[in-house]
Phi, psi and omega in degrees: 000157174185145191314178190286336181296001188079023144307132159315138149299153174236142169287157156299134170248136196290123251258147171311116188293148165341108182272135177274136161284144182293137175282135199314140165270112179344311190274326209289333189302316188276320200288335176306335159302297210282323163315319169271355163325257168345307126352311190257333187266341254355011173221198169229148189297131159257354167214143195257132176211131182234144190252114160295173206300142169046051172243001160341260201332278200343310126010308177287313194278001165278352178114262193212134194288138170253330178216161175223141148200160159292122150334314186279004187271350189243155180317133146111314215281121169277173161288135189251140196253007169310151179282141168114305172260147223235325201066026162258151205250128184240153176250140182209141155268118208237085216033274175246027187247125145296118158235143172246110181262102208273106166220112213144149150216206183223136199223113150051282181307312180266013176102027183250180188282168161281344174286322207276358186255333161264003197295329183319292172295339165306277205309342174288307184275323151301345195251017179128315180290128162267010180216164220218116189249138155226156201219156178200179179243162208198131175270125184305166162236342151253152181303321167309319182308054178316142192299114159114006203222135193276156149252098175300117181295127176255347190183183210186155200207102190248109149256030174288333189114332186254173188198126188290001183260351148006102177124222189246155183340130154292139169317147133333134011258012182277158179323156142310169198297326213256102159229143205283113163282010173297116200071080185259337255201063188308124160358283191293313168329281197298340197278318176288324182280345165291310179284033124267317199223066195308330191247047160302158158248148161232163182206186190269126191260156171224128190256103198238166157279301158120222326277009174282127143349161168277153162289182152274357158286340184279324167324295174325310201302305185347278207309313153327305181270031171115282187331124199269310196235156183228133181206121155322357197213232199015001193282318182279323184319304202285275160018294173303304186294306193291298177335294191265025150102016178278169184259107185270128183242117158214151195253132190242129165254088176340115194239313185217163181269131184308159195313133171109321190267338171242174183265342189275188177243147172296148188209135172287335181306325181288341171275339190251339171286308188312306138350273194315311199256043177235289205356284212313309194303271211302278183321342152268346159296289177302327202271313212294303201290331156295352169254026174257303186358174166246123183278000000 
């Protein structure tokens, strides 16, 4: 072909595709975290509790703060828009125990990835803790299961669909993608928090994405596979925390009874008043249960 002067035409050549720059790898992200962590704190955390929505008052009964800063002062940490979470990182002493107390998180529901919903505790368990508290507010699936009453997680059902090993090899020296939880939820843990609390219950957490309630037909299914207690979050947390060798505790706090199961309709303002006024208990529990640790 050629132009009217009788020129050759050139082909067009067809426009370069777009390059997506490869997304940052998590762990190299937390740990750059967790170093300025560490920095900003002048020591390192040997245990990390992350507070769930209106889990403030706990907070308190763990002991006596030495530092503060906003999450967002560190690599990594987006602002988190959850009701409830404040996004600060506090240093608190808890008899011969450094705790790094997280209050907030980041969840699914609000559009972040599964690296980005764990970056917290990664950066927690790299900057030192080896032990790991998570604590959350959870709609009960038995009717026993009374409004205000903590549960001990024993075992976990993650149907959100996602998974924080996701994605490309973890770096040396952490572990590999393919790993056994069996017993992700320690053993030895939950046996000091029973021996504290005689009349714990423990039950099975089941973790959706959320952010709509379960229906009542997904209660029915739950309440089929086991699961004791419903929730948005922790699940992947716990994942994450076992994956890089910490010893994981987590506490579910019966805030409402699951869809179906009550007469009313669910509300978060009502989750978060129930919260606030159980804290102070479960936070004397979790203070009790870091001065049973080996320092």
């Amino acid at each position: 072909m050629s132009d009217r002067g009788g020129r050759p035409l050139r082909a067009r050549r067809p426009p370069a595709p777009e390059r997506i720059p490869p997304a940052p790898d998590p762990y190299a992200v937390a740990a750059a975290a967790a170093t300025a962590l560490r920095r900003r704190l002048g020591h390192a955390p040997d245990v990390a509790v992350v507070l769930g929505s209106g889990w403030a008052g706990a907070e308190a009964e763990l002991g006596r703060v030495s530092s503060e800063l906003a999450a967002t002062d560190l690599p990594g940490f987006p602002v988190p828009t959850a009701p409830g979470h404040r996004g600060a990182l506090r240093a608190v002493v808890t008899g011969t125990h450094q705790v790094l107390v997280l209050s907030g998180r980041l969840h699914l529901y609000e559009g972040h990835s599964p690296a980005a919903v764990v970056h917290a505790v990664r950066t927690a368990v790299l900057a030192g803790a080896r032990t790991v508290l998570l604590t959350n507010a959870a709609g009960a699936l038995r009717p026993e299961l009374a409004v205000g009453r903590p549960v001990l997680i024993a075992d976990q059902l993650n149907l959100t669909g996602r998974s924080p090993l996701t994605g490309a090899v973890p770096p040396e020296p952490h572990p590999g993608r393919f790993l056994d939880v069996t017993g992700l939820y320690d053993p030895g843990l939950r046996a000091i928090a029973r021996d504290l609390d005689p009349g714990l219950v423990e039950g099975v957490y089941a973790g959706l994405a959320g952010p709509q309630y379960e229906t009542p037909a997904e209660v029915r299914m739950l309440r089929r596979l086991g699961a004791d207690v419903v929730g948005m979050s922790t699940v992947l947390e716990a994942i994450a925390a076992h994956h890089l060798g910490a010893r994981v505790l987590g506490l579910a706090l019966v805030t409402n009874p699951a869809a179906g199961l009550a007469p009313g309709r669910l509300d978060g303002d009502d989750v978060l008043r129930v919260a606030a006024a159980s804290a102070a208990r479960v936070g004397r529990l979790l203070a009790d249960l870091i001065g049973r640790l080996a320092g």
